[in-house]
C-alpha positions in Angstrom: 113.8 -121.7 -148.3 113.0 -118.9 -146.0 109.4 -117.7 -146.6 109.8 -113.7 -146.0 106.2 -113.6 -146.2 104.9 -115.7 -143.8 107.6 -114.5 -141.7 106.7 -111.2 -141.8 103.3 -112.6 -141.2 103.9 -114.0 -138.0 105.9 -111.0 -136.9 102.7 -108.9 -137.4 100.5 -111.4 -135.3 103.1 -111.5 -132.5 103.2 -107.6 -132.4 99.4 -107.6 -131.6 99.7 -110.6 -129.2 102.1 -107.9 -127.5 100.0 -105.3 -127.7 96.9 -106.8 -126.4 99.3 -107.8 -123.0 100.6 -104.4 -122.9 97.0 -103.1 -122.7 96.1 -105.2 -120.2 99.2 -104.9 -118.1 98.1 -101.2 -118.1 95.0 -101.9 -116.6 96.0 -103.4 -114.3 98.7 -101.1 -113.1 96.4 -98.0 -113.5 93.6 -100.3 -111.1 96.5 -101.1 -108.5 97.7 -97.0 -108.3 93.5 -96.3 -107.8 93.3 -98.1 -104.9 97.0 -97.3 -103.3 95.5 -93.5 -103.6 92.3 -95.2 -102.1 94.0 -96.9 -99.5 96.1 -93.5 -98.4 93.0 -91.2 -99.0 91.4 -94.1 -96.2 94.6 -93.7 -93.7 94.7 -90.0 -94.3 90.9 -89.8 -92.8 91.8 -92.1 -90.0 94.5 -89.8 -89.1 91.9 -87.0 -88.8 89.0 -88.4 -86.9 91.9 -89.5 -84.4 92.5 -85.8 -83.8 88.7 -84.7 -83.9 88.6 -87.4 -81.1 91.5 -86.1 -79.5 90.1 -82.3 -79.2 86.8 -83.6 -77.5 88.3 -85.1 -75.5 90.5 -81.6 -74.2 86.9 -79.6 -74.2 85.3 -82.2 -71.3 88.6 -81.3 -68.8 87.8 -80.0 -65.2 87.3 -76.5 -63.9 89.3 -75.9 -61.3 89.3 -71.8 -61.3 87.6 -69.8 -58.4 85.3 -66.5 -59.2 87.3 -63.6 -58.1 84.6 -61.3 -56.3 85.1 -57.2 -55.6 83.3 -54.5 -53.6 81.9 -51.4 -56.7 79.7 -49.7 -54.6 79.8 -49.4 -50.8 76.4 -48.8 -48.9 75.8 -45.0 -48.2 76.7 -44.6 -44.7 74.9 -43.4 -42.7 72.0 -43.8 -44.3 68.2 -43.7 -43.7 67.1 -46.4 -46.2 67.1 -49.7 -44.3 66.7 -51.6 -47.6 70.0 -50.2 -48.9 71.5 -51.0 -52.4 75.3 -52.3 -52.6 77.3 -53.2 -56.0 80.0 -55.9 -56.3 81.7 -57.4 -59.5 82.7 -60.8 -60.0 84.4 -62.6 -63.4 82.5 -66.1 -62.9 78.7 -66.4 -63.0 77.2 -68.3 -60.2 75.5 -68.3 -56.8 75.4 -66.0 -53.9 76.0 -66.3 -50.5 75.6 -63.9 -47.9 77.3 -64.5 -44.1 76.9 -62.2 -41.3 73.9 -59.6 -40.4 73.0 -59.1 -43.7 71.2 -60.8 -46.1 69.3 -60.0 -49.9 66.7 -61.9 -51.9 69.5 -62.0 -54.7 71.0 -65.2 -55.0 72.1 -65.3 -58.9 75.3 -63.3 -60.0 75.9 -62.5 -63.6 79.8 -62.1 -64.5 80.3 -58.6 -64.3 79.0 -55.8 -62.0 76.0 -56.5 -59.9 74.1 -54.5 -58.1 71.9 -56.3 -55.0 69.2 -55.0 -52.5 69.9 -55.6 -48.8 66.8 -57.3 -46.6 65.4 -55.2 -44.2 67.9 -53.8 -41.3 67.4 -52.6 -38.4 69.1 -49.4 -36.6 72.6 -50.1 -36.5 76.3 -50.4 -37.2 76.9 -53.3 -39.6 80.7 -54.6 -39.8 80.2 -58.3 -40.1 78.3 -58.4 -43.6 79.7 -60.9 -46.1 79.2 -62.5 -49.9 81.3 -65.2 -51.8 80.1 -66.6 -55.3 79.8 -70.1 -56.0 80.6 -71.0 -59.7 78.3 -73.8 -61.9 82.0 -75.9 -61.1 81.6 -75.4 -57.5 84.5 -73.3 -57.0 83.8 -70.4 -54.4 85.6 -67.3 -54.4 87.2 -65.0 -51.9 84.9 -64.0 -49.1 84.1 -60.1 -49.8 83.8 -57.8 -46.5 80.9 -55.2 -47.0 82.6 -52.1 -46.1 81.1 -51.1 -42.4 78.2 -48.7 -42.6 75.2 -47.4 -40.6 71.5 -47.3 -40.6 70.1 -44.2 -38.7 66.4 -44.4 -39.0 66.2 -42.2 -35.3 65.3 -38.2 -35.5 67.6 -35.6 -33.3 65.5 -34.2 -30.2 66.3 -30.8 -29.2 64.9 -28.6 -26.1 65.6 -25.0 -25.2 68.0 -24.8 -22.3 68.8 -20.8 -21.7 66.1 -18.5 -23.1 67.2 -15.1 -24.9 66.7 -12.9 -21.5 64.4 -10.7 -22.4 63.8 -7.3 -22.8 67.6 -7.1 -24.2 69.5 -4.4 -25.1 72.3 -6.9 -26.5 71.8 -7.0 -30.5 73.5 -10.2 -30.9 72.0 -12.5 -27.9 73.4 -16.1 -27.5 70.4 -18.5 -27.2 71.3 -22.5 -25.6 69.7 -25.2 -26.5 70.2 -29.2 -26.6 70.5 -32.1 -28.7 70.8 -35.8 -28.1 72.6 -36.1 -31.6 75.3 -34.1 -33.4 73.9 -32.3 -36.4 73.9 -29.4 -38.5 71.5 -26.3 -37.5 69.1 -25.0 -39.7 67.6 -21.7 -38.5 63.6 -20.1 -39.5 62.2 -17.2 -38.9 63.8 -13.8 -38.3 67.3 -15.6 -36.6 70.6 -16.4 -37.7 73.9 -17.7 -36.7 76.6 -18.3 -38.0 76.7 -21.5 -35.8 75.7 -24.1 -38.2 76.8 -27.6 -36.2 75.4 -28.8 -33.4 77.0 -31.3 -30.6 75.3 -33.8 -28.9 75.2 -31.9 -25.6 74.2 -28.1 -24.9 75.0 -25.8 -27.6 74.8 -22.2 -27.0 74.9 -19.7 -30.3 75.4 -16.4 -31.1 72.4 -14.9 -33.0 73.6 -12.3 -36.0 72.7 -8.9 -35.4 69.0 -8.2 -34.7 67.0 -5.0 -35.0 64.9 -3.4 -31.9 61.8 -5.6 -32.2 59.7 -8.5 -30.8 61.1 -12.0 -32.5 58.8 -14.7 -31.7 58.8 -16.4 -34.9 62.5 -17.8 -34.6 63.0 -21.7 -34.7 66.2 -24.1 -34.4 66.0 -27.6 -36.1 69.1 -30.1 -36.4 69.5 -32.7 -39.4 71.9 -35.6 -38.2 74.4 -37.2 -40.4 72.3 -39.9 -41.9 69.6 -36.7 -43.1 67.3 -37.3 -40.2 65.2 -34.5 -39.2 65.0 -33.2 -35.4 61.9 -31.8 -34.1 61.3 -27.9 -35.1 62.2 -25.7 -31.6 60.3 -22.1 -31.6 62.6 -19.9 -29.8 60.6 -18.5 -26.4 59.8 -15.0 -28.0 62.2 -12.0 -26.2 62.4 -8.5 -27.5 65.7 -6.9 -28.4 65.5 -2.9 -27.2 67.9 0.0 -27.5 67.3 2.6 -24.7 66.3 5.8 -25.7 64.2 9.2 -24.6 60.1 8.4 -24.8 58.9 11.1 -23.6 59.8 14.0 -21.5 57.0 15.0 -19.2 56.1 18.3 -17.5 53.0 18.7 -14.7 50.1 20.6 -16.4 50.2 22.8 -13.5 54.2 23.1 -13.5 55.2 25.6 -10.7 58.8 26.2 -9.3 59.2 24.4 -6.5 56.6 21.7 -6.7 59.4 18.7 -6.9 57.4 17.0 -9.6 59.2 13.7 -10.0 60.7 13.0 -6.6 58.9 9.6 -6.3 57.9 7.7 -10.0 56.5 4.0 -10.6 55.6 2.1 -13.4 53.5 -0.7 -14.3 53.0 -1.9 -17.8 51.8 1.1 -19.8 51.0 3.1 -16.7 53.4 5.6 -15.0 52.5 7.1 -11.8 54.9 10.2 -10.5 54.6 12.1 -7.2 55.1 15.9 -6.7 54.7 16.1 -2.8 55.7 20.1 -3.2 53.1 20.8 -4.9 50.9 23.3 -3.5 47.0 23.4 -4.6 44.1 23.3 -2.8 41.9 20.6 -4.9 40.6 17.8 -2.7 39.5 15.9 -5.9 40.8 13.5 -8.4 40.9 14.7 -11.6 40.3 12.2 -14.3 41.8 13.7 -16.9 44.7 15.8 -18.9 44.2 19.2 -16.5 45.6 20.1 -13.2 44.8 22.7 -10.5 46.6 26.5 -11.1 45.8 26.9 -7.3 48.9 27.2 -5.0 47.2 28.3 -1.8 48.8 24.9 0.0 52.3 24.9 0.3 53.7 21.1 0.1 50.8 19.1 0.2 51.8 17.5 -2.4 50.2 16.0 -5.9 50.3 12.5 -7.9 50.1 12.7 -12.0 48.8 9.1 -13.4 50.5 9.0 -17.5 48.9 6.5 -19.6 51.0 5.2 -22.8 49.2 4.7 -26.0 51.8 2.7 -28.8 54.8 5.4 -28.2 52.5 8.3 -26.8 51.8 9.5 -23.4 49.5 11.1 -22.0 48.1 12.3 -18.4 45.3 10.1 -17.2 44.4 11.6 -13.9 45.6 14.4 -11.2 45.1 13.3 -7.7 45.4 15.1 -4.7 44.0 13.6 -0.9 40.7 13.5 0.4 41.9 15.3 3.5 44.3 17.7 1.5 46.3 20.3 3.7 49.7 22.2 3.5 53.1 20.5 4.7 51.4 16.6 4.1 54.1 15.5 1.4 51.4 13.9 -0.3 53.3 11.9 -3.3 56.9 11.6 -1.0 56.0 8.2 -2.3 54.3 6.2 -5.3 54.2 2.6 -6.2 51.9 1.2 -8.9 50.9 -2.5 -9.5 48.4 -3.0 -12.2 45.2 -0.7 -11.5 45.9 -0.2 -7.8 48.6 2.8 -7.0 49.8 3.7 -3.3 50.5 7.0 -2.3 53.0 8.0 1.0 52.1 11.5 2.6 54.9 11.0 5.4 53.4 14.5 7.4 49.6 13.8 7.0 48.5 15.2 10.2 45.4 13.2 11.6 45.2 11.3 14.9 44.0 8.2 13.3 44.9 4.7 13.9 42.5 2.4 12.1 42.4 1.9 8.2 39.3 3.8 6.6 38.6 1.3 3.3 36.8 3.7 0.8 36.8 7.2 -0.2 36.8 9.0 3.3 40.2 10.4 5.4 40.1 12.2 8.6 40.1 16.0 8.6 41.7 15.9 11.8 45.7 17.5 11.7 46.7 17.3 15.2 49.6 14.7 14.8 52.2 14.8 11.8 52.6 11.0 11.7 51.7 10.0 8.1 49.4 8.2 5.9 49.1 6.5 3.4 46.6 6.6 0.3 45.4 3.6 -1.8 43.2 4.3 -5.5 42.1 1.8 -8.0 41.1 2.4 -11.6 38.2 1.3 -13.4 38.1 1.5 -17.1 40.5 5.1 -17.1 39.5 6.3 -13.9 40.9 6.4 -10.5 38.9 6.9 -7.0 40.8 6.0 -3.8 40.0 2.6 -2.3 41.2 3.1 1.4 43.1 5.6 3.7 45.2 4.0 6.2 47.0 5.3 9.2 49.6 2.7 11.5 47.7 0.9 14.6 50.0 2.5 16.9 50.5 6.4 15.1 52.5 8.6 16.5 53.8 12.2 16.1 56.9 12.4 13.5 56.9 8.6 12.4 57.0 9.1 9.3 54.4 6.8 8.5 54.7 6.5 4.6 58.3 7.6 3.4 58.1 4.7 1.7 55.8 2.2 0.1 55.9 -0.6 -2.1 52.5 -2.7 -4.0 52.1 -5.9 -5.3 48.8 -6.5 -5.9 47.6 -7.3 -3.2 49.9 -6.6 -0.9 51.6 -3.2 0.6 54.0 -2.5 2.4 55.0 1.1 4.1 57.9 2.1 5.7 58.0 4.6 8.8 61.8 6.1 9.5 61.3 7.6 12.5 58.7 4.9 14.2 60.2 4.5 17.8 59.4 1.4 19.6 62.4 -1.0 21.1 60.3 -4.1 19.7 62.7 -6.6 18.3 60.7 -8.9 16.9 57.7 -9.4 13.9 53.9 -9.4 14.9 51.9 -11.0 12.6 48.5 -9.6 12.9 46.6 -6.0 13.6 48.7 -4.5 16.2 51.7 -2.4 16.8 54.3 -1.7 20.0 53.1 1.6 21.7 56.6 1.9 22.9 58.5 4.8 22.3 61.8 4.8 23.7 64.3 3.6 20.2 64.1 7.1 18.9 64.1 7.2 14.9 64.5 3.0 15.0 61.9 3.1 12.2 59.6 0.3 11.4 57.7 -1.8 8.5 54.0 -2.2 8.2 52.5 -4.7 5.9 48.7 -4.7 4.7 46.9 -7.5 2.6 43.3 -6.8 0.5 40.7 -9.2 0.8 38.2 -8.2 -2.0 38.4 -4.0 -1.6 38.9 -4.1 2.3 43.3 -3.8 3.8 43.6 -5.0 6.8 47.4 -4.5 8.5 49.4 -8.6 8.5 52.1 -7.6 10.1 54.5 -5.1 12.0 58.0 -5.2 11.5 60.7 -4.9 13.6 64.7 -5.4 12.9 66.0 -7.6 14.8 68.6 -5.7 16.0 67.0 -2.7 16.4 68.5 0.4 18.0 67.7 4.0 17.8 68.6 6.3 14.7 69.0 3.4 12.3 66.0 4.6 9.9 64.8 1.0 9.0 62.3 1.3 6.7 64.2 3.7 4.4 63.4 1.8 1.8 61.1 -1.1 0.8 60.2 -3.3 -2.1 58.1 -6.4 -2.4 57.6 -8.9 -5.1 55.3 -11.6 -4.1 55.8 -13.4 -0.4 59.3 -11.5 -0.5 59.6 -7.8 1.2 62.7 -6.2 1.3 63.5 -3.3 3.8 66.4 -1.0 4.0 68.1 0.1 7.0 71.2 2.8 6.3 72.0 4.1 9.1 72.4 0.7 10.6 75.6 0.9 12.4 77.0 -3.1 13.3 80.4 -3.4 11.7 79.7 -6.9 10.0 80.8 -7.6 6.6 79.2 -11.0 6.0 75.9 -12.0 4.9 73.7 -13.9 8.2 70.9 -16.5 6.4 68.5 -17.0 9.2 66.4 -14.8 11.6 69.6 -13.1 13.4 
């Protein structure tokens, strides 16, 4: 018979048999899915240090890019500085290199704008100046041009070329000057212009309006392009001057009739005028502002010295001739050149024919041929030096119509001298000749300390009668000048020579 018991028994015992093998089988599966997750966990960081490896590998590629260089700054040009500064930019650090005249003790370049001092340079126009940068790759960029510039280290010279003629009645004178460079003007002192550039040749400007006055304080300087500095040029002083009355002068002893400025002269600050009408008796010179009220001899004539103090004048002296007598025309002629005056009395009337050097002159009034009078001044006063009559004197010659001084030379003109000489004798005598009526004739005299001798006797060299040579005369230094005006040849051309 079926035992339910032990049945049910052995059902109970199987059922934990089961049990035991189910927990095991558990186990085991739960162990096996542990190390699948394991084992994909491992291939997962496999995957991943693949790809690390892979992205080191992209960082270590080659560098095959060039630094692309630019010009910022240009160098100043011209300029002065011969160290000068210039600015390029790059995008790529690296190394410098310069080609051409230039050169710097910069060699590094930082990416971005860099600024680099140029080695010393020499005067000059630079055109070839290069720079490339080298990367750490070795890849070298473009080739930058420096823009072309100048160094200009050399000052402008300037040099006065035309003076301001001078004294000038012109308010606005032009002034030349030169310059080796082209430049703008600066002006100093009391001138202007409006001119403010200079060329590099002769420039000639237009001062602004001056006043009357002295200007000796006015200076031209030019500054070149690159700021360069010429040398400062002082003006040669001149004196602007507008013409206007002095003075207006009267004879202390004013009488009608006198002709009291028929001959004047002027040296410096001395005026001399002659008044060969006038009629007193005084045989004197009279240092000083008074004058003779005589009028007892008709036309012998007076000289008035006037002495200018700033804007004032004043008489200095009255002279009259040693040998004073009526009809002498002492004063028909004047000239003045520095403290010695001549003095023409065309009708003085001695027989004389010798020079009389000091205060003396010959009483004797036989022959109205002429004289001529010579006074020096010491300090302010006058005393005559030497009387002098022509080595071959004659009645009517005229002997001192004219005269002219510089210092120590004279020279007197005689109308109506009469000798057919044609030629010039250089030396003490004189043609006695008197057939060339009215010719006229030219006497020179030199000084030697206080003594004239006569140096010459002057002829025309076409001389004929009635042509009045010696009309007129002037002299300034070895040059004499005579005039002739009733010369009669019908030439209209200028002869250079002795003909």
């Amino acid at each position: 018979m079926f035992n339910v018991t032990r049945f049910l028994f052995y059902v109970s015992s199987m059922m934990k048999v089961l049990k035991n093998i189910f927990f095991i089988v558990s186990i085991l599966f739960f162990s096996l899915s542990f190390n699948a997750c394991s084992s994909s966990s491992s291939s997962s960081d496999s995957t991943s240090t693949t790809t690390d490896n892979t992205t080191t590998t992209d960082t270590t590629t080659a560098d095959t890019t060039a630094p692309v260089i630019a010009e910022v700054t240009a160098v100043t040009t011209p300029t002065t500085d011969t160290t000068p500064d210039y600015t390029f930019s790059t995008d790529e650090a690296g190394t410098i290199t310069y080609g051409g005249s230039c050169s710097s003790s910069t060699t590094s370049a930082t990416s971005g704008n860099n600024t680099i001092t140029l080695t010393t340079l020499s005067d000059g126009t630079y055109t070839d100046c290069t720079i490339s940068v080298k990367d750490s790759a070795g890849n070298t960029s473009n080739t930058l041009t420096i823009t072309s510039f100048v160094i200009d280290t050399s000052s402008p010279v300037i040099a006065e070329v035309t003076v301001v003629g001078t004294p000038s009645t012109n308010t606005s004178p032009n002034y030349t000057f030169s310059s080796n460079e082209a430049g703008t003007i600066t002006y100093g002192g009391s001138c202007s212009s409006s001119s403010t550039s200079a060329t590099a040749d002769n420039n000639t400007v237009t001062f602004n309006t001056l006043s009357v006055a002295t200007y000796s304080d006015c200076t031209i300087k030019v500054t070149d392009s690159a700021g360069n500095f010429s040398n400062t040029l002082t003006i040669s002083t001149f004196v602007i001057v507008v013409w206007k009355q002095e003075s207006y002068i009267k004879a202390a002893n004013n009488d009608a009739g006198d002709s009291f400025g028929y001959s004047v002269s002027i040296s410096g600050d001395t005026m001399v005028v002659g008044a060969f009408r006038e009629g007193s008796n005084q045989t004197t010179i009279t240092n000083g502002t008074t004058a003779s009220s005589n009028d007892s001899n008709s036309e012998s004539g007076a000289v008035y010295v006037y002495k200018r103090t700033g804007t004032s004048w004043a008489q200095e002296a009255y002279i009259k001739a040693a040998n004073n007598d009526a009809g002498d025309y002492f004063g028909i002629s004047v000239s003045i050149s520095g403290d010695t005056m001549v003095v023409g009395a065309s009708r003085e009337g001695s027989n004389q024919t010798t020079i009389t050097n000091g205060t003396n002159a010959s009483s004797d009034d036989s022959s109205t041929n002429g004289a001529v009078y010579v006074y020096k001044r010491t300090g302010t006063n006058w005393a005559q030096e030497a009387y002098i009559k022509a080595a071959n004197g004659d009645s009517s010659d005229s002997f001192g119509e004219r005269v002219s001084i510089d210092n120590d030379t004279i020279v007197v003109g005689a109308i109506y001298e009469k000798s057919n000489q044609t030629t010039i004798t250089n030396g003490t005598t004189a043609s006695s000749d008197d057939s060339n009526t009215q010719s006229g004739a030219v006497y020179v005299y030199k000084r030697t300390g206080t003594s004239w001798a006569q140096e010459a006797y002057i002829k025309a060299a076409n001389n004929d009668a009635g042509d009045l040579f010696g009309i007129s005369v002037s002299i300034s230094g070895d040059t004499m000048v005579v005039g002739a005006f009733n010369e009669d040849s019908n030439q209209t051309t200028i002869t250079n020579g002795t003909t």
